[in-house]
MIKEKE-360890 format. One line per field, with one value per atom (N, C-alpha, C): chain; residue number from 1; atom name; x negated, z, y. Coordinates in nm, 3 decimals, decimal comma, padded with zeros to 5 digits. Each point is the difference from the previous one (the first is absolute). Last residue first. Layout:
REM MIKEKE-360890
c: [A ...] .
k: [NUM ...] .
a: [CA ...] .
u: [X ...] .
w: [Z ...] .
v: [Y ...] .
This chain:
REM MIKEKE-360890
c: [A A A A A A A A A A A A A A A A A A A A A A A A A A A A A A A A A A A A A A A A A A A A A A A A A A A A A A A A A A A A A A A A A A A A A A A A A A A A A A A A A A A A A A A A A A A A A A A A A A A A A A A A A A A A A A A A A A A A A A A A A A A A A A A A A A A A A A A A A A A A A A A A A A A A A A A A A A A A A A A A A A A A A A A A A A A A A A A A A A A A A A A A A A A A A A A A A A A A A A A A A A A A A A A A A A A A A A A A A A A A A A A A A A A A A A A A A A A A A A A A A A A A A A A A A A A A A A A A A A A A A A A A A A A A A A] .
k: [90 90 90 89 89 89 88 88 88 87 87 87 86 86 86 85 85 85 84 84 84 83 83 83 82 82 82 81 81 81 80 80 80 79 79 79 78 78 78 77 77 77 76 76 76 75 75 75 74 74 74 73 73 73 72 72 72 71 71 71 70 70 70 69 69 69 68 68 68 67 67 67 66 66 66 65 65 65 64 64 64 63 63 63 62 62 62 61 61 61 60 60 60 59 59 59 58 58 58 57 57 57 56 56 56 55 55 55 54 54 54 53 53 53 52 52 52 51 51 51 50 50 50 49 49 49 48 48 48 47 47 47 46 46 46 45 45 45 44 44 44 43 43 43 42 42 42 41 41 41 40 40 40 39 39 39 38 38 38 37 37 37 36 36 36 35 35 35 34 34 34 33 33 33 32 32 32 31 31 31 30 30 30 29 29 29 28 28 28 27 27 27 26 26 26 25 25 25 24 24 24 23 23 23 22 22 22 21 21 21 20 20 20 19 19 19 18 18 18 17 17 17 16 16 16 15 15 15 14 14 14 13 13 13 12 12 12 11 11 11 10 10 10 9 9 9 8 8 8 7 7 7 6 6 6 5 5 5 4 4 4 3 3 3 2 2 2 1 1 1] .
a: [N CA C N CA C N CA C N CA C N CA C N CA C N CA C N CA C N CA C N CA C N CA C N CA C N CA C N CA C N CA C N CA C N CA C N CA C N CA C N CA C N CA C N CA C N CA C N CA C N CA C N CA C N CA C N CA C N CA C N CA C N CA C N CA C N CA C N CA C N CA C N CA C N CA C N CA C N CA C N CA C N CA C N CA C N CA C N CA C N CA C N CA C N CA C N CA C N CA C N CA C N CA C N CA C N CA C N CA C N CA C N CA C N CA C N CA C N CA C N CA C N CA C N CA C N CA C N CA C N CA C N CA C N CA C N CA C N CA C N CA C N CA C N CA C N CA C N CA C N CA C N CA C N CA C N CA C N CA C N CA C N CA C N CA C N CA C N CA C N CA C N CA C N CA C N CA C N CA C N CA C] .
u: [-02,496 -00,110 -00,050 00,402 -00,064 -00,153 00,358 -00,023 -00,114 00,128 -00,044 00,010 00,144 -00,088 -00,054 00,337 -00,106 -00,114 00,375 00,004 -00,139 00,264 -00,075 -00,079 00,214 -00,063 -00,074 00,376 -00,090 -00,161 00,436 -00,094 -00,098 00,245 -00,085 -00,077 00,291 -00,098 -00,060 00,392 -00,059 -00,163 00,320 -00,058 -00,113 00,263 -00,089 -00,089 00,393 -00,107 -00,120 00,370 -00,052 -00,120 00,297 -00,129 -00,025 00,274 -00,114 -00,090 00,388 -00,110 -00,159 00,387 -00,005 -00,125 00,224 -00,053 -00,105 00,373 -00,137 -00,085 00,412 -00,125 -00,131 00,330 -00,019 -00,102 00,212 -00,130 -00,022 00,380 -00,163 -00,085 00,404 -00,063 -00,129 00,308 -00,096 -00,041 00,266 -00,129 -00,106 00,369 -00,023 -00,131 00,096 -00,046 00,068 -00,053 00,123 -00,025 -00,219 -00,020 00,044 00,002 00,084 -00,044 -00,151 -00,100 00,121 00,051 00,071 -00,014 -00,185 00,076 00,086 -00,216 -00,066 00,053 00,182 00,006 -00,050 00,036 -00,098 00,030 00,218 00,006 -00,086 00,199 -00,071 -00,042 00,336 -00,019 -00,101 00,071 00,028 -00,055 -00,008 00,072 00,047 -00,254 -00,080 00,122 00,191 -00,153 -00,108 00,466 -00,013 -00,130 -00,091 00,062 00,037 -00,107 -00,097 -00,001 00,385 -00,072 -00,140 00,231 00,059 -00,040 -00,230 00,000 00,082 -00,097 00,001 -00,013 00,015 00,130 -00,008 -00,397 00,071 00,163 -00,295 00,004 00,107 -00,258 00,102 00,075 -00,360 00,094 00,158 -00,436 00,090 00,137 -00,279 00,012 00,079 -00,257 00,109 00,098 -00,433 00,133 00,131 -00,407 00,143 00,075 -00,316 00,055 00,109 -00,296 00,154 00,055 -00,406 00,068 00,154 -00,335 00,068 00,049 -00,225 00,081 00,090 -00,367 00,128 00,120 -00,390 00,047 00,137 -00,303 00,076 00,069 -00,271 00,101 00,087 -00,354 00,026 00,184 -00,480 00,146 00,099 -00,490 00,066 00,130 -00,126 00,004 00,058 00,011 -00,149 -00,032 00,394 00,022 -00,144 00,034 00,078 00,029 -00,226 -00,093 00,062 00,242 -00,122 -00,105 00,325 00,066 -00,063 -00,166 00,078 00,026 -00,177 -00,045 00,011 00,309 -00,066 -00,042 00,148 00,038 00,011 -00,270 -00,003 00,088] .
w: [00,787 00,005 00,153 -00,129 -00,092 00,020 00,280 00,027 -00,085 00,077 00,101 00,012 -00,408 00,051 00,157 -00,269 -00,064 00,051 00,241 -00,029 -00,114 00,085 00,108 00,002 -00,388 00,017 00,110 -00,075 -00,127 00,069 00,213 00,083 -00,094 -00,126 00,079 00,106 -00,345 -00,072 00,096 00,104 -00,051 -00,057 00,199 00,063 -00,023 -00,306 00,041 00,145 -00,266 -00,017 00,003 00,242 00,022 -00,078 -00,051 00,130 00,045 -00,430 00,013 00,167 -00,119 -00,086 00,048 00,234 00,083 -00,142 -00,150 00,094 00,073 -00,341 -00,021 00,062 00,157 -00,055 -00,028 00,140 00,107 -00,021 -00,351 00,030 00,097 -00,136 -00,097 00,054 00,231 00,051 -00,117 -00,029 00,121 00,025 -00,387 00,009 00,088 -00,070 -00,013 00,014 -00,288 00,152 00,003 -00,364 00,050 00,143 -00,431 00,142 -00,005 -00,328 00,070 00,093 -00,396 00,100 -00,035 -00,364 00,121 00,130 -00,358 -00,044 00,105 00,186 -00,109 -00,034 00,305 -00,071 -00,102 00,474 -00,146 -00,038 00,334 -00,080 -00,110 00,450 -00,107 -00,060 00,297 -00,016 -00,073 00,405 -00,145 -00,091 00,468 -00,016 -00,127 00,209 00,006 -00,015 -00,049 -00,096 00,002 00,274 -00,098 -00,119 00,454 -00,014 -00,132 00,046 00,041 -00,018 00,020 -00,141 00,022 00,371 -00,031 -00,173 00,340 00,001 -00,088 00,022 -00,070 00,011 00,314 -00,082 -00,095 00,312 -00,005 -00,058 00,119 00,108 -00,040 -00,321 00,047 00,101 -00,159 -00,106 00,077 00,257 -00,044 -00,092 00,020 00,127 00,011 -00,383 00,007 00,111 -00,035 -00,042 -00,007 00,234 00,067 -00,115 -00,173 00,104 00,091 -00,316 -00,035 00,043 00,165 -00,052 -00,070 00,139 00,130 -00,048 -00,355 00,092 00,068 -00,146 -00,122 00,115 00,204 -00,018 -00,076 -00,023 00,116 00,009 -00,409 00,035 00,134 -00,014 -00,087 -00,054 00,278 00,058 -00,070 -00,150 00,049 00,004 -00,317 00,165 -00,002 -00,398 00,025 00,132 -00,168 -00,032 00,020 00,099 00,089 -00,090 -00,285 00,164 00,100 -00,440 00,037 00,084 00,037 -00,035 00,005 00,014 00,127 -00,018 -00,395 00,086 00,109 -00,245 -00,049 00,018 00,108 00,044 -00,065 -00,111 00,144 00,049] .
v: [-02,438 00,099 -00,051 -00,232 -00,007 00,085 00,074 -00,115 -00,059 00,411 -00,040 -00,147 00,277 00,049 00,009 -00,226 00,008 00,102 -00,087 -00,130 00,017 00,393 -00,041 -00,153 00,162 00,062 -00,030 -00,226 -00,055 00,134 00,094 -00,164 -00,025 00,371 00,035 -00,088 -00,095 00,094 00,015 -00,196 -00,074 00,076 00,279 -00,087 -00,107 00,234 00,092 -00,057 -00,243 00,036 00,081 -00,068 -00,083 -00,010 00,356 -00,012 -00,116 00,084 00,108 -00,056 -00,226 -00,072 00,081 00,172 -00,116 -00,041 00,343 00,043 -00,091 -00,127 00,049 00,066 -00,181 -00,136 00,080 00,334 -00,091 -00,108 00,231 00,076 -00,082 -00,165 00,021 00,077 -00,046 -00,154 00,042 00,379 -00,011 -00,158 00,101 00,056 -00,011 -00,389 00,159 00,058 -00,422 00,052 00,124 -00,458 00,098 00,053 -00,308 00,028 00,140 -00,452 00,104 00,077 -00,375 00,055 00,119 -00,279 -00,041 00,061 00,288 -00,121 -00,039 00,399 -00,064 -00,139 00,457 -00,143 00,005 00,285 -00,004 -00,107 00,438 -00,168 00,007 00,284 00,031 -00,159 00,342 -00,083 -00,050 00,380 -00,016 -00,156 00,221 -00,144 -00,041 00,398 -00,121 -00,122 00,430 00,005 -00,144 00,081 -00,011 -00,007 00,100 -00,125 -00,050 00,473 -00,054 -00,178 00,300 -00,014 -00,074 00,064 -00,084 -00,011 00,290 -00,165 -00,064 00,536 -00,099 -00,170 00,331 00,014 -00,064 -00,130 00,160 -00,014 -00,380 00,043 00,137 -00,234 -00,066 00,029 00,304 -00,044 -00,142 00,073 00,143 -00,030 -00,337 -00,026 00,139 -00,061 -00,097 00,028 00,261 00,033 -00,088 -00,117 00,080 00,068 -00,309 -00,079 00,127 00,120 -00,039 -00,038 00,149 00,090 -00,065 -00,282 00,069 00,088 -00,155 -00,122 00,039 00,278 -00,058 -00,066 00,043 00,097 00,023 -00,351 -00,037 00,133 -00,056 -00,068 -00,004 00,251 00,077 -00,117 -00,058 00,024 00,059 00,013 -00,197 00,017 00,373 00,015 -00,164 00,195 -00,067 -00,054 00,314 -00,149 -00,037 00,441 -00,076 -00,165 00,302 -00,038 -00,063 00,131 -00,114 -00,019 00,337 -00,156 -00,067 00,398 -00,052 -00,085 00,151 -00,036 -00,033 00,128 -00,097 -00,039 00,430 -00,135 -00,095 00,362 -00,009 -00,116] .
C-alpha cells in the first residue's frame, strides 16, 4: 500500500514542486524554532575537495546553493530545448 502511494505521488507533474514547498517551510520552521542556531551551524559546516593543485573550500550552504542554481538552470535549459523543438522545428 505504500509503495504504491509513493509511486503514484512521484508520477504526479507537481510531485517536485510539492517537495519543494514542503522543505521550503521546514527550513523556514527549523530556523525560526529553537533550533536556529544548530541550524546555522549545520549549514556552515566546512567542506573541501582537493584534487592535486585544484582547492575548493565551501561551506556547505554556498554547495548546495551552486548545486541547486546548476539544477534549474538546467531544467530551464531543458525546457527552452523542448519548447524550441516543438514550435519551432514542427
Amino acid at each position: 500500500m505504500l509503495k504504491n502511494t509513493f509511486n503514484s505521488f512521484f508520477r504526479l507533474e507537481a510531485a517536485g514542486g510539492i517537495l519543494l514547498l514542503i522543505t521550503a517551510v521546514a527550513a523556514m520552521v527549523l530556523k525560526n524554532s529553537g533550533f536556529g542556531d544548530a541550524y546555522n551551524v549545520f549549514l556552515d559546516i566546512p567542506i573541501q575537495i582537493r584534487i592535486g593543485p585544484l582547492n575548493i573550500d565551501k561551506p556547505l550552504f554556498l554547495w548546495v546553493n551552486d548545486g541547486l542554481m546548476a539544477v534549474f538552470f538546467f531544467m530551464i535549459g531543458m525546457e527552452v530545448k523542448q519548447i524550441f523543438l516543438h514550435f519551432v522545428i514542427w
